[in-house]
Backbone as a chain_set.jsonl record, in Angstrom:
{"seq": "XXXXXXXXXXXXXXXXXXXXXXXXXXXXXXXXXXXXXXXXXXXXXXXXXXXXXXXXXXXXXXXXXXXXXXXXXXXXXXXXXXXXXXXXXXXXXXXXXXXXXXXXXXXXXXXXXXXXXXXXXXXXXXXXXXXXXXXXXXXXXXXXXXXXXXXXXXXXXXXXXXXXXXXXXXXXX", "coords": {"N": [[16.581, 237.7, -65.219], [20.154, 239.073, -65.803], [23.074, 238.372, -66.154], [24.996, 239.807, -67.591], [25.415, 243.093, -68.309], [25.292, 244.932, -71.17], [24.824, 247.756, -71.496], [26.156, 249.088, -69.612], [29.02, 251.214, -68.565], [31.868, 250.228, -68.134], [34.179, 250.332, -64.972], [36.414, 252.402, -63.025], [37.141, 250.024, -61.31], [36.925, 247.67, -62.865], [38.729, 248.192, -64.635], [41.009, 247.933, -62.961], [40.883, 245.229, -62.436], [41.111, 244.134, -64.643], [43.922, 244.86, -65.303], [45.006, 243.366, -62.972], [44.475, 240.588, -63.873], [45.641, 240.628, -66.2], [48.583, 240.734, -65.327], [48.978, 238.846, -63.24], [48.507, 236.248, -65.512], [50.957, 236.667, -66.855], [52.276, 236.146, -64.949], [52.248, 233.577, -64.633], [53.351, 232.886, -67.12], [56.0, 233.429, -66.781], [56.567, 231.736, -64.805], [55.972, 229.142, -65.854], [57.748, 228.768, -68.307], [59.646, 229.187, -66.267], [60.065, 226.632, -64.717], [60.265, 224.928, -67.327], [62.869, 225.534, -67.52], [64.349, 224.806, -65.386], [63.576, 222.146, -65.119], [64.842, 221.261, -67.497], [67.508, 221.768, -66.816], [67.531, 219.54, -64.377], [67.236, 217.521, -65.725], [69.77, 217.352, -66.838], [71.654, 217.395, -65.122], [70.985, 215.044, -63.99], [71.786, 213.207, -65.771], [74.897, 213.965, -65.945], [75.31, 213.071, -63.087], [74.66, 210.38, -63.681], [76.873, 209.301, -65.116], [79.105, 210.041, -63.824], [78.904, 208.324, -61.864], [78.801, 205.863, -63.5], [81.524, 206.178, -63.737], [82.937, 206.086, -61.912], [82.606, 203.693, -61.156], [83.431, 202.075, -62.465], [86.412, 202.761, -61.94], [86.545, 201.869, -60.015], [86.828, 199.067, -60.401], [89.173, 197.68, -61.804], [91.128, 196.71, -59.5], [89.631, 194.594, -59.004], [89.992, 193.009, -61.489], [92.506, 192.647, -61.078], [93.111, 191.093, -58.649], [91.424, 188.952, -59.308], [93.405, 188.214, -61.273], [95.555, 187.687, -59.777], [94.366, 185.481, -57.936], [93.962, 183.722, -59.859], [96.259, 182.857, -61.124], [97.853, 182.03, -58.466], [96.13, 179.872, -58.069], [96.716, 178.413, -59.992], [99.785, 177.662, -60.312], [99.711, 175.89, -57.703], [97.658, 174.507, -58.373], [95.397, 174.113, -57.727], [91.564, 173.553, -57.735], [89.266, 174.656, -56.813], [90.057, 177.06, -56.015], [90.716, 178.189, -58.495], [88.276, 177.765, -59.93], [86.609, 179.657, -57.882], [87.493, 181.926, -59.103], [87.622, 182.268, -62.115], [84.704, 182.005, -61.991], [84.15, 184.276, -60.66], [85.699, 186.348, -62.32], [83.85, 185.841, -64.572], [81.569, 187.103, -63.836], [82.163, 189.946, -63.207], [83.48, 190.298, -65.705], [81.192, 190.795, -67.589], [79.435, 192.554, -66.071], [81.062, 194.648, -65.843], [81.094, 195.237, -68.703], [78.581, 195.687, -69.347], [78.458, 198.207, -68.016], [80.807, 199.658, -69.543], [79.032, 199.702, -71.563], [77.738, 202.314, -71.418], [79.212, 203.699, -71.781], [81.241, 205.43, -74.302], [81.684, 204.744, -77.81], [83.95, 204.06, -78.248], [85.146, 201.873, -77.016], [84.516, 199.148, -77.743], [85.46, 197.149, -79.28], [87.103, 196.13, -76.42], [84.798, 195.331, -75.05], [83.817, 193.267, -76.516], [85.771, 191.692, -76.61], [85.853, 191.273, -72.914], [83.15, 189.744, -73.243], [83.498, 187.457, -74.711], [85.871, 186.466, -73.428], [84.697, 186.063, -70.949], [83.186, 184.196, -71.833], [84.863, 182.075, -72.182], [86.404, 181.261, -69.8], [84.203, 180.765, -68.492], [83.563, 178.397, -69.408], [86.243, 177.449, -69.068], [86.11, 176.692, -66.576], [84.216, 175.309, -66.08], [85.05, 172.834, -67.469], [87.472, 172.005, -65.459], [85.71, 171.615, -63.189], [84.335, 168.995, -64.381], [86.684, 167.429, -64.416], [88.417, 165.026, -63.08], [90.541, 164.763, -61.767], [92.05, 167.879, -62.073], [94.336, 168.935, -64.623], [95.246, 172.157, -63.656], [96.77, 174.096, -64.574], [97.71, 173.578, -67.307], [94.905, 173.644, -68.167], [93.643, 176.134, -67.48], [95.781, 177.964, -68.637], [95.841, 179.834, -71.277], [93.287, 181.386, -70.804], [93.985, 182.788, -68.999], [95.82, 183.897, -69.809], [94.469, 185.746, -71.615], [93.004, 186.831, -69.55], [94.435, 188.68, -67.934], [95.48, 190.329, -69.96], [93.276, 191.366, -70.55], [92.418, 192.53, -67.957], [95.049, 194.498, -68.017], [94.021, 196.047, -70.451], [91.881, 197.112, -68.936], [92.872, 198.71, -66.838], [94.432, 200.693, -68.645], [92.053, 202.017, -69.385], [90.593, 203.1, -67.168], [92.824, 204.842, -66.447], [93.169, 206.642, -68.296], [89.898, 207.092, -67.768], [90.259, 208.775, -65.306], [91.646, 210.703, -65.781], [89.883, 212.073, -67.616], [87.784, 212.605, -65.371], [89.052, 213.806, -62.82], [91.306, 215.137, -63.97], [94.956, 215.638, -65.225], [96.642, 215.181, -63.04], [95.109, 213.334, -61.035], [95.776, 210.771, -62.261]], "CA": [[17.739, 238.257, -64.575], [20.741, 239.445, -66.669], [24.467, 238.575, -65.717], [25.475, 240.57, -68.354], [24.862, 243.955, -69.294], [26.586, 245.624, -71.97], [24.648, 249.182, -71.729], [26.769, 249.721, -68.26], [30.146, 251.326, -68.96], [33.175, 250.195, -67.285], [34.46, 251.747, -64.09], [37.929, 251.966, -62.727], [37.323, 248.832, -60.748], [36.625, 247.006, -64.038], [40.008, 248.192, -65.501], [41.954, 246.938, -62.191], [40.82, 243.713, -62.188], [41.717, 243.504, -65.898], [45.051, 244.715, -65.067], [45.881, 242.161, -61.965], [44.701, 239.285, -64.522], [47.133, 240.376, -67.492], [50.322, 240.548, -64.08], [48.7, 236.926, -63.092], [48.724, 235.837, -66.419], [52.052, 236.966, -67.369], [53.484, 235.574, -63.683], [51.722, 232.276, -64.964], [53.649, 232.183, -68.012], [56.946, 233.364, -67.216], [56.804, 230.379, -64.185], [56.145, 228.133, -67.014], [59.144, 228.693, -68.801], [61.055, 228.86, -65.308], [59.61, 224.989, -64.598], [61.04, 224.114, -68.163], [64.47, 225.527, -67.89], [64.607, 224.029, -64.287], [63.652, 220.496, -65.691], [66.286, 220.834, -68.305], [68.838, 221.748, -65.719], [67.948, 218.646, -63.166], [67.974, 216.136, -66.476], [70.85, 217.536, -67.371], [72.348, 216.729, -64.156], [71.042, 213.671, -63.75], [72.384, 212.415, -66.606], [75.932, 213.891, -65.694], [75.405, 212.821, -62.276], [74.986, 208.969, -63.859], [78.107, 209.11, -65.982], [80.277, 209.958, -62.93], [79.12, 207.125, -61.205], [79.71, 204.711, -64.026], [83.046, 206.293, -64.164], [83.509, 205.813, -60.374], [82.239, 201.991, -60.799], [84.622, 201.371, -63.806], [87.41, 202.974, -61.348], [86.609, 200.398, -58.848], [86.403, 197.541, -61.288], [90.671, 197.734, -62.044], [91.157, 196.185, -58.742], [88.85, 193.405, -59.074], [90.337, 192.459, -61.855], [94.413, 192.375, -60.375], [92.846, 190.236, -57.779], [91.06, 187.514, -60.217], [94.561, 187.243, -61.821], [96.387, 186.702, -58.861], [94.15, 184.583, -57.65], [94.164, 182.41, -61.308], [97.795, 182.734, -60.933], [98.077, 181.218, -57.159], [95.695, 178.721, -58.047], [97.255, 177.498, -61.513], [100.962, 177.456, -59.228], [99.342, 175.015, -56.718], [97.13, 173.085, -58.861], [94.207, 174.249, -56.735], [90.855, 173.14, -58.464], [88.519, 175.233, -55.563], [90.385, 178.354, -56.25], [90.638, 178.149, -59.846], [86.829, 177.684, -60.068], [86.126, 180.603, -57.62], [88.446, 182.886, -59.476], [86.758, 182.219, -62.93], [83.204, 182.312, -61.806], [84.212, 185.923, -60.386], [85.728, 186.881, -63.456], [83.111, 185.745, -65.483], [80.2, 188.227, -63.852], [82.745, 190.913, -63.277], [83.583, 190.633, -66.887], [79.806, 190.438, -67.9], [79.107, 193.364, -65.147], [81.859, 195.793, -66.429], [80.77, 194.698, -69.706], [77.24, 196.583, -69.019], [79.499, 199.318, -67.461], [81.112, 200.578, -70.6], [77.768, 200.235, -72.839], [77.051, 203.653, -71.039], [80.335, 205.171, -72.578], [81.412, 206.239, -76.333], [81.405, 203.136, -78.614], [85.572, 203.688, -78.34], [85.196, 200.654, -76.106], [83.831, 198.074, -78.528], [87.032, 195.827, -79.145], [87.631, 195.488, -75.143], [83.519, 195.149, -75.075], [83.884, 191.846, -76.849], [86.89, 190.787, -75.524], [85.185, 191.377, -71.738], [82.364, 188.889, -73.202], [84.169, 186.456, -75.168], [86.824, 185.619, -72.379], [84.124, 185.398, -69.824], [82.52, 182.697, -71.817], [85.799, 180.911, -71.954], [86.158, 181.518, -68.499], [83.096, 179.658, -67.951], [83.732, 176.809, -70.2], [87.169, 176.617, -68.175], [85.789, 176.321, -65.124], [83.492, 173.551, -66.276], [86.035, 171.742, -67.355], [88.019, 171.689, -64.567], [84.891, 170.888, -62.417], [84.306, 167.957, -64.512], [87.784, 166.709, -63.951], [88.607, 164.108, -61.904], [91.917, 165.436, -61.054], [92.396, 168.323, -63.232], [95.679, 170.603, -64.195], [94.507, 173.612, -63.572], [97.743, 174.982, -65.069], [97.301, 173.485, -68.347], [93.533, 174.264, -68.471], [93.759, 177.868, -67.236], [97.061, 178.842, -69.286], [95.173, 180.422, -72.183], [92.243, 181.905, -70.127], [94.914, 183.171, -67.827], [96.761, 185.099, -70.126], [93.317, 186.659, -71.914], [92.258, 187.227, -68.247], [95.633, 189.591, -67.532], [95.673, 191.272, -71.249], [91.964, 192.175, -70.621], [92.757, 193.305, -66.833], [95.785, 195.402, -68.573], [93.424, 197.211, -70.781], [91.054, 198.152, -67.99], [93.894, 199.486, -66.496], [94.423, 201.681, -69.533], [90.835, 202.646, -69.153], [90.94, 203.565, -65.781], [93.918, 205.673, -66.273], [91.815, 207.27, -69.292], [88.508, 208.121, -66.953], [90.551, 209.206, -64.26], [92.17, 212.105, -66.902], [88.771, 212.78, -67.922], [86.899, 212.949, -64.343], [89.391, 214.384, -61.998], [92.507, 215.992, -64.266], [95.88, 214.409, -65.294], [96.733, 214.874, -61.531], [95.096, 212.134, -60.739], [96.509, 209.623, -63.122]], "C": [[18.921, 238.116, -65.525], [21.878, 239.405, -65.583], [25.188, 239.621, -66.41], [24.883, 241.838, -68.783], [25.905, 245.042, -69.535], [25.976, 247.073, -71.711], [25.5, 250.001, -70.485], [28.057, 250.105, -68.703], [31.381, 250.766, -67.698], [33.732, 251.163, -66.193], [36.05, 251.163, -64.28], [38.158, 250.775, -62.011], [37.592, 247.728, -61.95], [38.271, 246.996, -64.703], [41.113, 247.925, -64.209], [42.199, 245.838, -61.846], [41.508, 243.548, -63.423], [43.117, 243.584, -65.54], [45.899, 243.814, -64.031], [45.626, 240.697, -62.858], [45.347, 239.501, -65.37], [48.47, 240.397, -66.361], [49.604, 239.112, -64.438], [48.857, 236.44, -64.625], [50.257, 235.549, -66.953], [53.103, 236.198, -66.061], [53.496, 234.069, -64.027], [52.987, 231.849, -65.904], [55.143, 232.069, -67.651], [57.755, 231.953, -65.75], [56.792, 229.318, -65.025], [57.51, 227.732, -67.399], [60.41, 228.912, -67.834], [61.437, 227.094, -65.283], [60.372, 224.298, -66.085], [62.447, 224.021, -68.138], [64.723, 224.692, -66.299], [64.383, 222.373, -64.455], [64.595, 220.059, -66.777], [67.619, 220.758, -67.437], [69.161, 220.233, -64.841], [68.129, 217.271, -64.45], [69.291, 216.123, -66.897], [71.885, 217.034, -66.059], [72.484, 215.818, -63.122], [72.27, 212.925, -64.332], [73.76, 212.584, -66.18], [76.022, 213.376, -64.349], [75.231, 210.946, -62.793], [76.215, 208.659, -65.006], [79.202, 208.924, -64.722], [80.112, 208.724, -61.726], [79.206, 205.623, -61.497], [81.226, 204.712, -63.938], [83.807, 205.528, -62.796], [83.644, 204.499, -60.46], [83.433, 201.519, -61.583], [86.121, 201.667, -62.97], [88.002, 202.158, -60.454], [87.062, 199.288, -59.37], [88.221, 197.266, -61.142], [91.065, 196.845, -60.648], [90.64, 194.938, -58.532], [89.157, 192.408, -59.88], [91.687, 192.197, -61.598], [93.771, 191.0, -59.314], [92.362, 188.871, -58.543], [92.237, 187.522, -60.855], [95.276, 186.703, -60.893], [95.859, 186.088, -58.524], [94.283, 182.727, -58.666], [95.516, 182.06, -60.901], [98.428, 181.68, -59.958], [97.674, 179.656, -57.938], [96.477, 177.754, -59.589], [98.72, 177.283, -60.594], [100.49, 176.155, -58.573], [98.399, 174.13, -57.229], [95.355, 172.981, -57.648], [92.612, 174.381, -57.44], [89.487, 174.392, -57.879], [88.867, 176.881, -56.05], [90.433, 179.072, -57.715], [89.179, 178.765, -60.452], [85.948, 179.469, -59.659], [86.324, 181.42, -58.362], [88.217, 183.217, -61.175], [85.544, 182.391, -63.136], [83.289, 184.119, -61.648], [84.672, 186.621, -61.454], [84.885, 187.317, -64.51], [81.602, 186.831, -65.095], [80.525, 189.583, -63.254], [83.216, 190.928, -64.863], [82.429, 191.378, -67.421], [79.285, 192.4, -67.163], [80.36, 194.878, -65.817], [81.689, 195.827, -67.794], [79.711, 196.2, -70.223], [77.934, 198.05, -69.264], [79.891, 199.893, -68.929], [80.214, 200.33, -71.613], [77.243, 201.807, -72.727], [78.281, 204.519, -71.302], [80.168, 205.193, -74.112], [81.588, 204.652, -76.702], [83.235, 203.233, -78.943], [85.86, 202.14, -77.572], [84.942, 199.298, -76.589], [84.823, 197.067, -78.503], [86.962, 195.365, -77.435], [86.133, 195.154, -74.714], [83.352, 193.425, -75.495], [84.923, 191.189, -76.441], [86.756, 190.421, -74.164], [84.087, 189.697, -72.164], [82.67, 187.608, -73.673], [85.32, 185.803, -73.952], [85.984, 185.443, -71.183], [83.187, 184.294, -70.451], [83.496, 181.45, -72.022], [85.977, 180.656, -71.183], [85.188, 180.389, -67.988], [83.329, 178.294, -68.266], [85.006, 176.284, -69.815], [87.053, 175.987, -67.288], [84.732, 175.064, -64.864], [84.118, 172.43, -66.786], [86.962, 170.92, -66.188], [87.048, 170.995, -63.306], [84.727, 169.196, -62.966], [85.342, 166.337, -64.358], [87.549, 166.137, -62.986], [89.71, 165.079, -61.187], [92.444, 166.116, -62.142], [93.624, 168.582, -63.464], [95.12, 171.533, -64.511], [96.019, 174.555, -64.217], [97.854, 175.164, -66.745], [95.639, 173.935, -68.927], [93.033, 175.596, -68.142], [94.528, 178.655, -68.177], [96.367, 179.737, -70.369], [94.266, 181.834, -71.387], [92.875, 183.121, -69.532], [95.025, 184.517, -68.547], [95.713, 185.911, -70.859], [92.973, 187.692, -70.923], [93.102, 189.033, -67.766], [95.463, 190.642, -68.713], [94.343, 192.405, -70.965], [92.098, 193.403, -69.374], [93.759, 194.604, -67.166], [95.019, 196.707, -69.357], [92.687, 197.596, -70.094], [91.735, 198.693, -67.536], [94.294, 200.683, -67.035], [93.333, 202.298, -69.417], [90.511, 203.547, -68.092], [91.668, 204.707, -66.248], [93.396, 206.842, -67.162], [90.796, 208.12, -68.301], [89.489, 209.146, -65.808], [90.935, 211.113, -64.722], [91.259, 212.548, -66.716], [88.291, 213.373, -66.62], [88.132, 214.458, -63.57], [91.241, 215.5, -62.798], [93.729, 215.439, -64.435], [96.226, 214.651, -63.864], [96.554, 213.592, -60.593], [95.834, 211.068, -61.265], [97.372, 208.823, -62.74]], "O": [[18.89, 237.071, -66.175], [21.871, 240.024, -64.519], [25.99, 240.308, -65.776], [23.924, 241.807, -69.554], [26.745, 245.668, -68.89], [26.935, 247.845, -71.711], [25.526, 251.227, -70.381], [28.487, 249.213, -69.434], [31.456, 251.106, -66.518], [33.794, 252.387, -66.311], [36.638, 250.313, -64.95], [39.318, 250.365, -61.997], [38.546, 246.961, -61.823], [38.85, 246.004, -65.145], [42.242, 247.674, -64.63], [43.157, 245.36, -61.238], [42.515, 242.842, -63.397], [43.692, 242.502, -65.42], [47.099, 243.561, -64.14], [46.386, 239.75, -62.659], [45.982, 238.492, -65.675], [49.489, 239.923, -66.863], [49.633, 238.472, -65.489], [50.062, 236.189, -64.661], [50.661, 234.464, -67.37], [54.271, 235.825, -66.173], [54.479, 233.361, -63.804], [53.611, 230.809, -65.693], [55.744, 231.041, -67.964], [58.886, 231.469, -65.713], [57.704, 228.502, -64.895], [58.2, 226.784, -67.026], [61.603, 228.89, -68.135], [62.454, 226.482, -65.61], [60.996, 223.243, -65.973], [63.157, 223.076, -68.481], [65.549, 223.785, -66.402], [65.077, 221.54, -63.872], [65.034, 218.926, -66.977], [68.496, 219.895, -67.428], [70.274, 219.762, -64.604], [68.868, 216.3, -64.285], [69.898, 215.116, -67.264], [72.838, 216.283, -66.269], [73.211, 215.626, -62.148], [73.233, 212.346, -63.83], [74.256, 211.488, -65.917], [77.207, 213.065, -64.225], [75.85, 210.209, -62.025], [76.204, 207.61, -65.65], [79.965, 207.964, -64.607], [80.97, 208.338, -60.932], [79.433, 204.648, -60.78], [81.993, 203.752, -64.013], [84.771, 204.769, -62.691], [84.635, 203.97, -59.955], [84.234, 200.652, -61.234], [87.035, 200.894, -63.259], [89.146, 201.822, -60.15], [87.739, 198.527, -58.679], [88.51, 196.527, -60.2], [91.516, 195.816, -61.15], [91.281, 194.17, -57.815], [88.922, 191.231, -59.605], [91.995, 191.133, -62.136], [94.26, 189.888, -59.515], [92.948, 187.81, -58.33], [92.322, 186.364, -61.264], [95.668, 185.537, -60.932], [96.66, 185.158, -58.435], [94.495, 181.536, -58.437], [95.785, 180.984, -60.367], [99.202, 180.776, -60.276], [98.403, 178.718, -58.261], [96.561, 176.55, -59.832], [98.5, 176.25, -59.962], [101.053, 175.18, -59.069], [98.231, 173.042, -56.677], [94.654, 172.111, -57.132], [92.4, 175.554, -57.747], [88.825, 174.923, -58.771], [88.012, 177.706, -56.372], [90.221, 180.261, -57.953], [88.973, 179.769, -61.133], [85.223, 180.182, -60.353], [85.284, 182.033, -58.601], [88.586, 184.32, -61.579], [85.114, 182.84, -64.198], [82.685, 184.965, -62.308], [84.049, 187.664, -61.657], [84.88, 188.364, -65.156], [80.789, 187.207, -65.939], [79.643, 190.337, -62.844], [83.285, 192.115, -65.18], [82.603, 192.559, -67.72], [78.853, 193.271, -67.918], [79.963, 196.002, -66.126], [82.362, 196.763, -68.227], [79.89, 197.169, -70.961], [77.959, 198.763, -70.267], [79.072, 200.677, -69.407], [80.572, 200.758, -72.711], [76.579, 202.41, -73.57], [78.369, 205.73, -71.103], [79.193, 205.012, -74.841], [81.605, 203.669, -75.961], [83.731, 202.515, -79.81], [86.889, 201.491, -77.754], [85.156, 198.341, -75.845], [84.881, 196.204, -77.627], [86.754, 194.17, -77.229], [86.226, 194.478, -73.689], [82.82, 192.573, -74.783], [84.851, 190.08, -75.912], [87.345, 189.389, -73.845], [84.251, 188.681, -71.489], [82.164, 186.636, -73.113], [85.414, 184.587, -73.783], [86.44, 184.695, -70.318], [82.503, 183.569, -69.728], [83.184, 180.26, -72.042], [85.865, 179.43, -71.143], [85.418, 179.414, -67.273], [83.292, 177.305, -67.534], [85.25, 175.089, -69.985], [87.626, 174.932, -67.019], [84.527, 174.267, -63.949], [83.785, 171.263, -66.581], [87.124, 169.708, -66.043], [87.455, 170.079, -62.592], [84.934, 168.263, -62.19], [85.133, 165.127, -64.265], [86.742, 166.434, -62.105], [89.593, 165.899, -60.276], [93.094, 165.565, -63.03], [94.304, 168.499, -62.441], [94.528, 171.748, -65.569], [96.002, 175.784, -64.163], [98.003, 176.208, -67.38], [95.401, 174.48, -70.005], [91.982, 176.028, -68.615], [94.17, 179.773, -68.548], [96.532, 180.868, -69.912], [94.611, 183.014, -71.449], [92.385, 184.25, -69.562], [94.64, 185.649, -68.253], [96.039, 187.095, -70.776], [92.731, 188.884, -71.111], [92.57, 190.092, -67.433], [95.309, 191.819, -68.387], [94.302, 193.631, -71.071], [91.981, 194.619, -69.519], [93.43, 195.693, -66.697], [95.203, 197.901, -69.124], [92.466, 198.776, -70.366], [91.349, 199.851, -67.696], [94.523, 201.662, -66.325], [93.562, 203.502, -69.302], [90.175, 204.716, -68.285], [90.955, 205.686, -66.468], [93.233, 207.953, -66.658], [90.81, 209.331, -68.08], [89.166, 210.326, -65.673], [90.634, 212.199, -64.226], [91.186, 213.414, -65.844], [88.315, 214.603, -66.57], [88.023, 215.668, -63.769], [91.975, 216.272, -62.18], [93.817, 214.469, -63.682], [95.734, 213.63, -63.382], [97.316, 213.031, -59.807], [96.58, 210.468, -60.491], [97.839, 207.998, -63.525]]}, "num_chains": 1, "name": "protein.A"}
């Protein structure tokens, strides 16, 4: 028994099937190359969809840090060992944490990048001091820290004021 035989000529059925598999074929391919440009599109707006929500986070952050100075601030005033402590610890993994935060921007950030990590390990090493105290001054052992703490908070501030341009228009600003 013979699947094949070549002495039969082709009918018109023969040449409509060929023609619905070169359409199918051709519907095949040009879905292909829909599926690629549609996977470039959704990485593409992934990726811009995770920029604007570092930007958002870094927008937030400016606040977090006004609050860890006034709180340094209060507590260096009053000599408050409790508040001091909290107010350094929070610094130190909001530094650390916004830190992260601008590794996912332009490398314009580098200077306030190390300054973020370097004053939260002084930060730390304040706040262990003052724990180890008997009866510390938290005015004298903060004063330094303090004023890093504010300079640094100042340039996120500048930063901020920066994304905000970029995201939403000087309007916002």
């Amino acid at each position: 028994m013979d699947f094949y035989d070549a002495s039969v000529a082709p009918g018109w059925f023969d040449y409509v099937g060929l023609g619905v598999s070169l359409i199918g074929f051709g519907v095949a391919i040009r879905q292909i190359y829909k599926t690629r440009g549609a996977s470039e599109a959704a990485t593409k707006a992934l990726l811009s969809a995770q920029k604007s929500l570092i930007s958002n986070t870094l927008l937030s952050v400016v606040t977090q840090f006004q609050l860890v100075v006034a709180d340094l601030d209060q507590a260096m005033s009053s000599n408050h060992g409790d508040m001091a402590h909290r107010a350094l610890v929070r610094y130190g993994h909001l530094a650390r944490e916004t830190r992260s935060l601008l590794d996912e921007k332009s490398r314009e950030y580098d200077d306030l990048k190390t300054r973020l990590w370097d004053s939260s390990e002084v930060a730390l090493d304040v706040k262990e001091k003052i724990v180890q105290a008997k009866s510390p001054d938290i005015g004298r052992l903060a004063k330094q820290i303090s004023r890093e703490i504010n300079t640094v908070s100042l340039e996120m501030t500048e930063v901020v004021a920066n994304l905000r341009h970029q995201v939403g228009g000087s309007e916002h600003v």
